[in-house]
LUMGUDO-783906 format. One record per residue (C-alpha): residue number from 1; residue in three letters; y, x, z. Coordinates in nm, 2 decimals, always signed. Example, Ala and Ser with C-alpha at 12.3 -4.5 7.8 and 13.67 -1.06 7.14 Angstrom:
REC   seq   type       c2       c1       c3
REC     1    ALA    -0.45    +1.23    +0.78
REC     2    SER    -0.11    +1.37    +0.71
// end
This chain:
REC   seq   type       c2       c1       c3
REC     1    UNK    -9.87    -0.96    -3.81
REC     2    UNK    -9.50    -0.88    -3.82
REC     3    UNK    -9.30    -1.00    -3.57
REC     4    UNK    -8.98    -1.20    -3.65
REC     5    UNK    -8.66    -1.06    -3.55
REC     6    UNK    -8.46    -1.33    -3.35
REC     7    UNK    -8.06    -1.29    -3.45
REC     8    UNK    -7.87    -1.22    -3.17
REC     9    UNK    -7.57    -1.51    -3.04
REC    10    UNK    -7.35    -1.24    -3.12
REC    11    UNK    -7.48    -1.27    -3.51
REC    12    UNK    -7.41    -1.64    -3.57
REC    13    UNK    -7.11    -1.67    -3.78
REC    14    UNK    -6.89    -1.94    -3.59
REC    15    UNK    -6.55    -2.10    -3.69
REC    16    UNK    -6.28    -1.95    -3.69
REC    17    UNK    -5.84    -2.11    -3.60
REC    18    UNK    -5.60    -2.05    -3.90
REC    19    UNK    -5.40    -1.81    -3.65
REC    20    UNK    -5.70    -1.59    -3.63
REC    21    UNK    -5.83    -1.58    -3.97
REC    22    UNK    -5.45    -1.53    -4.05
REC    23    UNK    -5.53    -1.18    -3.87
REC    24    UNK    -5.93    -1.12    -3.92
REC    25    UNK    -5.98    -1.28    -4.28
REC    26    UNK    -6.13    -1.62    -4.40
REC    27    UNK    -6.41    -1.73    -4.17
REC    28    UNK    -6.69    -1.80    -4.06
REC    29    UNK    -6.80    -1.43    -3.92
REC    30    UNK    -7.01    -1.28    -3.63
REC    31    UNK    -6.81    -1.23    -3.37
REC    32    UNK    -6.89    -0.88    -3.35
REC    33    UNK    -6.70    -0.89    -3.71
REC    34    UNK    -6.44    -1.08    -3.53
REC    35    UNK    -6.38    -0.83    -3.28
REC    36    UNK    -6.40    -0.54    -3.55
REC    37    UNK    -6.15    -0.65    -3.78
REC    38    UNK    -5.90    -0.77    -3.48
REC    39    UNK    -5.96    -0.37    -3.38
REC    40    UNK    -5.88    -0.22    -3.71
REC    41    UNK    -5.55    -0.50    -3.72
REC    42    UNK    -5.49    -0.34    -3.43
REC    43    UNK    -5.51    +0.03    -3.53
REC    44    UNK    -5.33    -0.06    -3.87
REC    45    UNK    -5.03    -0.18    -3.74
REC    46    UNK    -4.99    +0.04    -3.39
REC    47    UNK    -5.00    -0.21    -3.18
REC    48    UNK    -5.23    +0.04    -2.92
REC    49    UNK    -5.02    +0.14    -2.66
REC    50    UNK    -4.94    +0.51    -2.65
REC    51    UNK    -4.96    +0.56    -2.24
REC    52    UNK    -5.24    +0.31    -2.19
REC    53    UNK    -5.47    +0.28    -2.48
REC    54    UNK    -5.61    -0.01    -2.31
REC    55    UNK    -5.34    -0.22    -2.34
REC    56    UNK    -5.22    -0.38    -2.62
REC    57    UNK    -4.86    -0.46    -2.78
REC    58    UNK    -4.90    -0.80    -2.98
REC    59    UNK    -4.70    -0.82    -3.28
REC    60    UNK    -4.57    -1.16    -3.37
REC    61    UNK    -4.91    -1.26    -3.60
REC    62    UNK    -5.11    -1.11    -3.32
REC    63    UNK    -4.96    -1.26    -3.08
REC    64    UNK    -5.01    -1.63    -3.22
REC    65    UNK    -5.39    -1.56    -3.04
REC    66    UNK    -5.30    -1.30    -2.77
REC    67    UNK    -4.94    -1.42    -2.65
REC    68    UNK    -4.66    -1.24    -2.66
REC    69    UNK    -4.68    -1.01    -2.37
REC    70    UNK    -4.86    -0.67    -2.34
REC    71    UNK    -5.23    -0.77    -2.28
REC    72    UNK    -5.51    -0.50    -2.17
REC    73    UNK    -5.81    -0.49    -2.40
REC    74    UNK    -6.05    -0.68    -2.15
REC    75    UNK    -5.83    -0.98    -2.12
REC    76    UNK    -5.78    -0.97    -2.51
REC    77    UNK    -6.14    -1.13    -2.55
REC    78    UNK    -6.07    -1.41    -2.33
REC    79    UNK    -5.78    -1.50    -2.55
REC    80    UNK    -5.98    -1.46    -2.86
REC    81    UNK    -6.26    -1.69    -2.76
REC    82    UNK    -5.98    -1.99    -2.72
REC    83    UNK    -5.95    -1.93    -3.16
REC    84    UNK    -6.33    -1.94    -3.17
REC    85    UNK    -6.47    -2.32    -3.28
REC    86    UNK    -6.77    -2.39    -3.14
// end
């Protein structure tokens, strides 16, 4: 008997706030696709800083989720989870 794969947490498409989906697309997504998409917004427009690639510089549609101030990548996921409807 085959054994049924459960989805991870990670895999449940959840809700998404206008600000985000202004930057990661309509919702709902995963929110590894969530995390992707703010990544490759990220990479698109620069906003990687070029002495610490950890930190990054928010633009102004960015920064309607991460604030307007430099933010370092761990403390980037915090902010996102605030845009995330549960």
């Amino acid at each position: 008997m085959a054994k049924e794969k459960k989805s991870s947490a990670l895999m449940k498409p959840v809700e998404i706030s206008d600000a985000l989906a202004a930057v990661v697309g309509k919702g709902p997504m995963p929110r590894t696709q969530i995390t992707k998409n703010v990544w490759k917004y990220i990479h698109e427009n620069g906003l990687q800083d070029t002495n610490d690639k950890r930190c990054i510089n928010p633009d102004a549609k960015l920064g309607k989720i991460l604030g307007s101030e430099k933010i370092n990548m761990f403390q980037m996921t915090k902010k996102i989870n605030e845009h995330i409807k549960r």
